[in-house]
PAFIBA-427306 format. One line per 4 residues: number of its first residue (from 1); their letters; for each residue x, z, y of N, C-alpha, C. Coordinates in steps of 0.001 Angstrom, whole numbers. Example, Ala and Ser with C-alpha at 12.3 -4.5 7.8 and 13.67 -1.06 7.14 Angstrom:
2
1 = AS = 13190/7800/-5690/12300/7800/-4500/13200/7800/-3300 ~ 12850/7080/-2250/13670/7140/-1060/12900/7870/30;
This chain:
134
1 = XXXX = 116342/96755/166948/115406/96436/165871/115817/97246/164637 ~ 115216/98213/164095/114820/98812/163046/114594/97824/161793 ~ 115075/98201/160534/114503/97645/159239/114832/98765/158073 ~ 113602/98069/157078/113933/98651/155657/113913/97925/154233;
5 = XXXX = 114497/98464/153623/113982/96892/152569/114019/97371/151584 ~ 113062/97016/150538/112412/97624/149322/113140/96607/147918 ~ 113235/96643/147085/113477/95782/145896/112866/96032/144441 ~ 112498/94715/144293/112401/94738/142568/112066/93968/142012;
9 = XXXX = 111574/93403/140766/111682/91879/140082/110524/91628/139588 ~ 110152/90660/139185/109345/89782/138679/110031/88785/137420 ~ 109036/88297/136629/109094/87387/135478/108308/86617/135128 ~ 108880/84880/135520/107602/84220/135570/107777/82979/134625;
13 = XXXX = 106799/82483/134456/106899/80647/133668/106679/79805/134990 ~ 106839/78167/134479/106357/77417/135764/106943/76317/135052 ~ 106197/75105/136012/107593/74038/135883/106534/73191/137419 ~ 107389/72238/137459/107254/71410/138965/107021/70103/138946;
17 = XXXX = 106069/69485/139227/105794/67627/139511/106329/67305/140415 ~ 106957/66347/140030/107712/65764/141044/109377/65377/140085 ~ 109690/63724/140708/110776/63752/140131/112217/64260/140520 ~ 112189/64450/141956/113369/65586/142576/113378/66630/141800;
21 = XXXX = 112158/66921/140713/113124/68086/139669/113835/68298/138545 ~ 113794/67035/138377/114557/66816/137228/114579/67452/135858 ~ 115175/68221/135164/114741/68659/133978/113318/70094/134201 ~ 113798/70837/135374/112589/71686/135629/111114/70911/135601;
25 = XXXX = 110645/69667/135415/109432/69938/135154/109021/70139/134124 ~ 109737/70136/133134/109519/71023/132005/109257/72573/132343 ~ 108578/73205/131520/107819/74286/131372/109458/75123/131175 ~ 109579/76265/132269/110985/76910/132045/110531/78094/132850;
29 = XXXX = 111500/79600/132655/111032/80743/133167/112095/81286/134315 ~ 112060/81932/135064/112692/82278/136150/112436/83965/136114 ~ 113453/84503/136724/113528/86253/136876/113853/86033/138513 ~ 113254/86775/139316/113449/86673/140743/113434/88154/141469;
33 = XXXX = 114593/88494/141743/114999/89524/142156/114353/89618/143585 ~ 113981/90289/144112/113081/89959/145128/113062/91598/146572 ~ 113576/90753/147638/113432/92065/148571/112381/91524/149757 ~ 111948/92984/150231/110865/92805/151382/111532/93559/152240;
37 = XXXX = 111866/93128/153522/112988/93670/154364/111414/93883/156028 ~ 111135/95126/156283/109998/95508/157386/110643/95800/158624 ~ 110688/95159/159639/111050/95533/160846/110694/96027/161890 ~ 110694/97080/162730/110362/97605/164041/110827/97472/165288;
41 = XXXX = 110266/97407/166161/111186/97715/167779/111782/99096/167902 ~ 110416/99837/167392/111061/101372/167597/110587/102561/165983 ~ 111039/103457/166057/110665/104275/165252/109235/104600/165479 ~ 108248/104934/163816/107504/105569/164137/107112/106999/164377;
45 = XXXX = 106284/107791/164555/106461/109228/165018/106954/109835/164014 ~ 107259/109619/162798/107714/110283/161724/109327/110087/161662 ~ 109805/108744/162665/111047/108504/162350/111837/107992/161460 ~ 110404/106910/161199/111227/106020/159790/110279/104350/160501;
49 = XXXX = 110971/103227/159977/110539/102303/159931/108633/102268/159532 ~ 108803/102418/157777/107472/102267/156909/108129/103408/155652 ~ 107271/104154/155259/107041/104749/154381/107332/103938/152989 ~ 109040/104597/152548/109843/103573/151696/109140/103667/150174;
53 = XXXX = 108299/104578/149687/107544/105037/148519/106210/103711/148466 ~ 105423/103626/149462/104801/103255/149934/104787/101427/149728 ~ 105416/101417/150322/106154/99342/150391/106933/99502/149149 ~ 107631/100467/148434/107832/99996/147225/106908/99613/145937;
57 = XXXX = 105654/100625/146318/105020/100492/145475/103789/99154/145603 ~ 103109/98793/147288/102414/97765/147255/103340/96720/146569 ~ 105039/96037/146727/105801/95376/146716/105437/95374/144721 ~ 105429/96409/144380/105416/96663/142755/104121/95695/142270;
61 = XXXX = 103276/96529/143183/101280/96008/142779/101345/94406/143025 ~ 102141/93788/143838/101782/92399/144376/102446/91754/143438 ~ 104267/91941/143301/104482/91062/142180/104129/91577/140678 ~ 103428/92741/140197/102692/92721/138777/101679/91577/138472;
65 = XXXX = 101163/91301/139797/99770/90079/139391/100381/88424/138991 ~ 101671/88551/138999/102368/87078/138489/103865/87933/137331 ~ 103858/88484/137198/105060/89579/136100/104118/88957/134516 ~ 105310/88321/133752/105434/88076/132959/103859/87282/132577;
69 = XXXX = 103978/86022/133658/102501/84638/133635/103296/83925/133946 ~ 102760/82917/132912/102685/81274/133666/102323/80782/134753 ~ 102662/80887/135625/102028/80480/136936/101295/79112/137155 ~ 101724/78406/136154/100967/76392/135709/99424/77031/135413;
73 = XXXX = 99264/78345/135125/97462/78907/134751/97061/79443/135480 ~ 97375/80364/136893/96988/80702/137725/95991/79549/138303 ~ 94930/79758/139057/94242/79463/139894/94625/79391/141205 ~ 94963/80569/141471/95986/80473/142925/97063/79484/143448;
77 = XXXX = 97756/79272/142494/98538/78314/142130/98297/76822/141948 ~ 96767/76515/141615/96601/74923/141318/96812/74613/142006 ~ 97643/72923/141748/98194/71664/142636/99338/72101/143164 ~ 99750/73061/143321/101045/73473/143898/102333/73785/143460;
81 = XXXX = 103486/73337/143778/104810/73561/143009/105172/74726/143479 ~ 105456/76104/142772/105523/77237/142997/106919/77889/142821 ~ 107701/76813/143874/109443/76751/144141/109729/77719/144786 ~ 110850/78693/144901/110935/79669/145355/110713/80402/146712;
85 = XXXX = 111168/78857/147838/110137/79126/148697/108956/79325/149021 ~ 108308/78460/148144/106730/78773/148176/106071/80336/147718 ~ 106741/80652/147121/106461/81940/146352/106931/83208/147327 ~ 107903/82483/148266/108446/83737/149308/107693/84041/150255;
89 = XXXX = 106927/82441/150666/105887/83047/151742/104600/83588/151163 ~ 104260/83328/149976/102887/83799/149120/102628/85256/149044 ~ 104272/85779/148707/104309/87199/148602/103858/87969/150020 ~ 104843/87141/150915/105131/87630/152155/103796/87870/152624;
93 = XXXX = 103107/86571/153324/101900/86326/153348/100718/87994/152399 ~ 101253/88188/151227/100316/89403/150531/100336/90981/151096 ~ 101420/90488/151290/102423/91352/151841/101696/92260/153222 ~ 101827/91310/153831/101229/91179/155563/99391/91510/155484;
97 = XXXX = 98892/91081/154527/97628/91337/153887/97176/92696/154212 ~ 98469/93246/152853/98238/94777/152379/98420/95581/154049 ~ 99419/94952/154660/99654/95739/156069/98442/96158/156534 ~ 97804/94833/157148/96456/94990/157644/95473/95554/156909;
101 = XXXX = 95608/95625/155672/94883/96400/155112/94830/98126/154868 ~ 95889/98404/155666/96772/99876/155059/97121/100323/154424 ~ 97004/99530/153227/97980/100286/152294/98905/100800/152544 ~ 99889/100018/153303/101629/100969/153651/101143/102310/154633;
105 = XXXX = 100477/102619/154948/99689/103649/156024/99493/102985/157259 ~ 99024/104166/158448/98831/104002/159752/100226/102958/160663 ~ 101217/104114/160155/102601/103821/160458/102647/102027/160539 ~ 102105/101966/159783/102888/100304/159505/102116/99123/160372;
109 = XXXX = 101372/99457/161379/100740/99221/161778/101470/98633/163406 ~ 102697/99515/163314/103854/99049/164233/105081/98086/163697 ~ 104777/97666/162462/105523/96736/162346/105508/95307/163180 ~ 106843/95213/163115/106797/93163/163849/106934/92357/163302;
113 = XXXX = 108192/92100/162316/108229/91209/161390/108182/91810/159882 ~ 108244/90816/159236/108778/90964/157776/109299/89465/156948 ~ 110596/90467/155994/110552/88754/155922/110648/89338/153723 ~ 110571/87939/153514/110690/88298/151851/111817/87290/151219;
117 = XXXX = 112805/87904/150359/113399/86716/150210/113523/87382/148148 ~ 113543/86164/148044/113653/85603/146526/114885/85498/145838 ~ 115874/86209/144845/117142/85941/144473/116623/85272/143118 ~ 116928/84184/142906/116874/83531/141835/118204/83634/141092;
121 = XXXX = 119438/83597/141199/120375/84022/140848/121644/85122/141525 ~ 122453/85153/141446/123621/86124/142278/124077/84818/142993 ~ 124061/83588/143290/124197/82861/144025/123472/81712/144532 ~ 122303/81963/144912/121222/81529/145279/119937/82128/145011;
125 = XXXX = 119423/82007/146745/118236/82959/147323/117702/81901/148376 ~ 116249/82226/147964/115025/81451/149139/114479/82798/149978 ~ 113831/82463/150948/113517/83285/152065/112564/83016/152823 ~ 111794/84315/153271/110353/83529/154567/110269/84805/154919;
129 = XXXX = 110267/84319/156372/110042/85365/157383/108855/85289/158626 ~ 107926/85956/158506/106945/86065/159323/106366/87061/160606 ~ 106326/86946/161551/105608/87712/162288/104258/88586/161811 ~ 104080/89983/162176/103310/90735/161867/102452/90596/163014;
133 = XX = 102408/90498/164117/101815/90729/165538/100716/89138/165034 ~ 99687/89815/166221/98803/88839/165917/98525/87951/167037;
C-alpha cells in the first residue's frame, strides 16, 4: 500500500451543547493542523500515488470555506457539535467529493482509501478514515 499526505491549517470559532463540555460551550477558537494522508494498491502510470500540487491545493480550497468562521453560523453546521471528529470526517467526506469529482486528476481515480486527521494540539489528534471504492 502506497500513501501521500498533504498538510495545512485552518482557523476556526465554535463552541458545543452539551454538558460533557464543560467550559467549551462557551464560544472559543481552535487552530487545527490538519493532514490528508491518499492511499493506493499500486502506482499510477506516472508513478506517484496522487498528484502532491494537486491534493495540496483542493486540501487548501476545502479548509478556506471554514478558515477564520464561526462555525455556530454556518448552515452546514446547524444542530451539530463540530468536535474534531466530526470535522475529520466532513473534510474527509469533501475530500472524497472533490475525488469523484476530479479535481485531484484522472490519476486519483485509483485511489482506495483516505483518511484525514485533525491535530488540535502537539498532543492530541482526531482522525477518519474512509474507503474511496464504491
Amino acid at each position: 500500500m502506497y500513501s501521500i499526505n498533504v498538510r495545512d491549517h485552518f482557523m476556526i470559532a465554535h463552541s458545543f451543547r452539551g454538558e460533557a463540555f464543560g467550559p467549551a460551550q462557551a464560544l472559543h477558537g481552535a487552530t487545527y493542523v490538519t493532514d490528508a494522508t491518499f492511499f493506493r494498491d499500486q502506482l499510477d502510470d506516472d508513478g506517484v500515488v496522487v498528484d502532491i500540487a494537486r491534493a495540496s491545493r483542493v486540501l487548501h480550497d476545502i479548509l478556506g470555506r471554514y478558515n477564520l468562521r464561526n462555525l455556530d453560523t454556518l448552515e452546514a453546521f446547524e444542530g451539530v457539535n463540530t468536535t474534531t471528529e466530526y470535522l475529520a470526517r466532513h473534510i474527509a467526506d469533501a475530500l472524497a467529493a472533490a475525488i469523484t469529482a476530479g479535481e485531484l486528476g484522472e490519476g486519483a481515480h485509483g485511489l482506495t482509501r483516505l483518511r484525514v486527521t485533525l491535530h488540535e494540539s502537539h498532543v492530541a489528534s482526531a482522525a477518519y478514515e474512509r474507503s474511496l471504492r464504491a
